[in-house]
N, C-alpha and C positions, 0 to 999 in steps of 0.2 A: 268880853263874854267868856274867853277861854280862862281868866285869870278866876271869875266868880262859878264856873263847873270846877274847876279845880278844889279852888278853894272847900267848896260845899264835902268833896268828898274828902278831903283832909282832916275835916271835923265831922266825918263819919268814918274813920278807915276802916272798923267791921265791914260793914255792906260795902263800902267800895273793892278790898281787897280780895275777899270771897267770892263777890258774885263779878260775873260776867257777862254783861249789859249786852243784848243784841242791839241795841238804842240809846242813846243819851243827848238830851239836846235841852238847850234855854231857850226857852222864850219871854218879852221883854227887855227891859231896861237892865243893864247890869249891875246898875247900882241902883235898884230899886230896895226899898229897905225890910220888904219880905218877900221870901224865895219856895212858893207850894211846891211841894217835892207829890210827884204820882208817881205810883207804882202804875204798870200797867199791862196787859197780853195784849193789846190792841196796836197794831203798827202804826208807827208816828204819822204815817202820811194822811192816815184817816183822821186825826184826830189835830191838825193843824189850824184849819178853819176854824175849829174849836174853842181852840187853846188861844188863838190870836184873838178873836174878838174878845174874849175875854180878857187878856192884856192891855188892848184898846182902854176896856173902857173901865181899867183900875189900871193907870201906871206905874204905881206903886207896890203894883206886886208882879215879881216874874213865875216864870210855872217851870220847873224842872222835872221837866217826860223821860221816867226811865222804862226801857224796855225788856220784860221775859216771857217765858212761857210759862201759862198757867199753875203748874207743878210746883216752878223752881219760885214762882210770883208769892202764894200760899207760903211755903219755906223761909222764905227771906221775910215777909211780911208779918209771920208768927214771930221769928225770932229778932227783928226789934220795930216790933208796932211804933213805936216812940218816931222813928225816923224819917216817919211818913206821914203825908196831910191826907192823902186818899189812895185806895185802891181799887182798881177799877180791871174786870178779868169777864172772860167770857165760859166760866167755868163757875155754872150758878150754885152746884153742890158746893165746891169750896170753900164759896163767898158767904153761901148762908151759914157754914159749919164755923167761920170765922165771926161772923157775928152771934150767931150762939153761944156762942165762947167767952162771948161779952168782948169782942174787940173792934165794935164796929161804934160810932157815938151817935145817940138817939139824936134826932133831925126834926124839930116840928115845921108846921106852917109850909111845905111844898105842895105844891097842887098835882097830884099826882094821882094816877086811878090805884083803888087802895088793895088789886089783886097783882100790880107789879110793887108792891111795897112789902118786904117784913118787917117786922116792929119797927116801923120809922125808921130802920137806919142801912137797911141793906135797899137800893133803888134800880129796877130796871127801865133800860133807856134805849133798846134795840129792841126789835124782832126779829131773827134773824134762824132761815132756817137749814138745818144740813142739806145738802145736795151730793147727786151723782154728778159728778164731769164727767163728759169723756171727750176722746178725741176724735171727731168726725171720722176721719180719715180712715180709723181702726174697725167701723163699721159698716165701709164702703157692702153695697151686698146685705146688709143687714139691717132689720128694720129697731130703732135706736127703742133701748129700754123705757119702760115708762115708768118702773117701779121694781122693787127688789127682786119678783117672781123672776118678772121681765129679765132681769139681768143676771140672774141663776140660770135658767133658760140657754143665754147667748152663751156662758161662757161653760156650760157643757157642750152644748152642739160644735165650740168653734176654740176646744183649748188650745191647741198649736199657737191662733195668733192671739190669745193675750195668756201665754205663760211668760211669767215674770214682766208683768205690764201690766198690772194690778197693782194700785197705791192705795193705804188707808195707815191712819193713825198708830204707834206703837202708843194702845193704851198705858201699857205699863210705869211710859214715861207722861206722857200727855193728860194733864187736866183733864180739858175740853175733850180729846176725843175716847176718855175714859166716862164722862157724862152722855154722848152721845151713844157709845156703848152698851152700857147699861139704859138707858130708855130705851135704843132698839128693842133689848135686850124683855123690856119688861113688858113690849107692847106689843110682838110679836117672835113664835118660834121663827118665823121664815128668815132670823137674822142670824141664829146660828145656822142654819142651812147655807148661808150665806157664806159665812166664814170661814166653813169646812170646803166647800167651795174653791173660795178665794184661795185658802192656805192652801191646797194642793195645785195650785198654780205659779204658786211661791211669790208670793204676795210682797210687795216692798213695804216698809216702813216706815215712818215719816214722825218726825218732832209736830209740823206747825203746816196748816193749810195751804201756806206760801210756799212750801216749798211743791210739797203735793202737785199747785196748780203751775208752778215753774216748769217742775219733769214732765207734766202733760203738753204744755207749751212746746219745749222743745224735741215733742217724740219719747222718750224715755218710759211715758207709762203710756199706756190707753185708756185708761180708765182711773179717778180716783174715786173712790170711798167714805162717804160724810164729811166732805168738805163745805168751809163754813159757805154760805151762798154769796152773803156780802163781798168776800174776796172774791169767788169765781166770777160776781157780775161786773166789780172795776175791770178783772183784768179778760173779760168777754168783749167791755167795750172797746179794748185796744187788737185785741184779737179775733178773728170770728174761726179761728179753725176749733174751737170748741164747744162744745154745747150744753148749760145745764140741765138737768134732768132735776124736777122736789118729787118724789116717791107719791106716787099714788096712791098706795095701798094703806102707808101711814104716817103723818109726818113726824119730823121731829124736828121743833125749833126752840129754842132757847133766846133768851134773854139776856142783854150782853147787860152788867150790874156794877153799880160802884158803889163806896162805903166811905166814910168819913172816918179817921181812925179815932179811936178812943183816946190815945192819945196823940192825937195831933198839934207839931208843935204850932199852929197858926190855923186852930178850927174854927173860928170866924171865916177870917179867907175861903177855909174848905168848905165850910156851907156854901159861901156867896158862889165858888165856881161849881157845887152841885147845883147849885140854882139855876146859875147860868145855863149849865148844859142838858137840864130837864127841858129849861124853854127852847132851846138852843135846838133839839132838838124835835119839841114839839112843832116849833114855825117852820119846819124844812119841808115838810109834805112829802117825804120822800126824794126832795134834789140836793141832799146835802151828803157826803160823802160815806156815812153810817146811815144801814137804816131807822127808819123812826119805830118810835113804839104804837105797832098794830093797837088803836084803841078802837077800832071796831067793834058790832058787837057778835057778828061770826067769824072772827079771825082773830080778835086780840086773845082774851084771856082764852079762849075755845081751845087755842090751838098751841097756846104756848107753854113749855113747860113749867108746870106749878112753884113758883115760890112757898114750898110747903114745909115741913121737919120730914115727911117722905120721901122728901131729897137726898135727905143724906144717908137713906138705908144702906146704899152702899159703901158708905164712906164705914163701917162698921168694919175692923178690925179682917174677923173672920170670914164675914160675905168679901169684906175685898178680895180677901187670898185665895175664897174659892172662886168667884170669880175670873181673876185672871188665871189661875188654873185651870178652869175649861175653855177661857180665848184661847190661852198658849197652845193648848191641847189641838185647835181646831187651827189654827193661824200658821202655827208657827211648824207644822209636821213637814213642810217639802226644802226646807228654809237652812 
């Protein structure tokens, strides 16, 4: 197995040399005589169940799980689409902006409801919404937020114990919590209020949800900030000293999305394992290790953010930069 990861990245040394993989792992046979290369933001542990039944039941194809973050996933996947059989990120602006691009390959015949689909080639297969964590303990005395008000509220009344014990995403580098960002952002003021807030408490920063929900774990934050839910619930079950909070006031959930590359070297294959893991997770009802895709009909499409060309408003050159010029503005002033 070590000898066919090796191999693989030898005959790619760009992406091997350049990027630095939070993740790398095979699965299957090692001399199977095709090797599906995913890109991915999704941690490997979620995506094992996945990946193996589908090995199972083609042995002749292994799947090599590489792992980044949303930001650096998009970068590396722009610049050698070739290299890759799929990508699959939880940062829906991105994903749509990359198959508008034309780098996604058009997909017929999935059974799929047709508001998590655009133009056939970009597919969503989670529900999955932001949350508050915090840390029980942090609010001893305190009745636990229910929504953003809520938690502007505590953390005026009580700055002493959560200065610098505030966790949320540095959008700047973050995909996903630059998409989460801007929906707050569009759905309601109460999110900069939030911010300005937060930032004058001197706010931690954080790449990836995992890490966010690690410092709450171990004491270091009180509180994180639109952290993904899925992560907070695996690592809830193992834990119970924290607690999520989904915002009452207004949600924001997204849609974790994969794409089949345009040029991928083994797009058969990458259909069959988008297929696979459309049904793969439609049969889990919720006990498989990612959630399912909300096909309800007051919580799926209602609630999830739009696979629309509105997505990418911000992806737009100059709203980007003004953008994060009033986050930084508000985030980053105690810092």
């Amino acid at each position: 197995m070590r000898i066919l990861v090796l191999l693989a990245f030898w005959l790619w040394p760009g992406v091997a040399l350049c990027q630095d993989w939070e993740d790398r792992r095979l699965f299957g046979a090692a001399d199977a005589p095709t090797v599906l290369r995913i890109i991915s933001s999704t941690d490997t542990s979620f995506f094992v169940p996945i990946i193996e039944e589908f090995t199972a039941a083609s042995p002749d194809v292994a799947v090599e799980y590489l792992v980044t973050g949303t930001a650096d996933l998009d970068r590396v996947f722009r610049a050698s689409p070739e290299t890759f059989d799929l990508a699959i990120s939880s940062a829906m602006d991105l994903q749509l902006k990359l198959t508008n691009d034309g780098l996604a390959r058009r997909i017929e015949g999935l059974d799929h409801p047709v508001w998590a689909v655009w133009r056939q080639s970009l597919f969503g297969f989670t529900t999955e919404p932001a949350a508050i964590v915090i840390r029980k303990a942090a609010f001893a005395g305190m009745p636990l937020p229910q929504g953003r008000q809520d938690l502007i509220d505590a953390l005026r009344a009580q700055p002493n114990r959560f200065r610098g014990r505030i966790g949320t995403y540095d959008v700047r580098q973050s995909g996903l919590g630059y998409l989460f960002a801007t929906q707050d952002a569009r759905a309601s003021e109460t999110f900069w209020r939030l911010m300005e807030v937060m930032g004058g408490l001197g706010t931690q920063l954080y790449c990836c949800s995992g890490d966010m929900i690690d410092d709450l774990v171990e004491g270091r934050i009180a509180v994180a900030y639109n952290v993904l839910g899925s992560y907070a619930a695996a690592r809830a079950q193992q834990d119970d000293s924290i607690e999520i909070i989904l915002p009452s006031d207004f949600p924001t959930t997204m849609m974790r999305t994969a794409l089949v590359s345009r040029s991928a070297p083994h797009p058969d294959q990458a259909r069959q394992f988008l297929a696979h893991l459309i049904r793969f997770q439609a049969a889990q009802g919720g006990k498989g290790t990612l959630p399912p895709l909300d096909t309800s009909p007051d919580n799926g499409a209602a609630s999830a953010i739009a696979l629309e060309p509105a997505l990418m408003t911000y992806l737009d050159t100059l709203k980007r930069r003004t953008f994060l010029q009033e986050w930084t503005d508000a985030v980053i002033q105690a810092n």
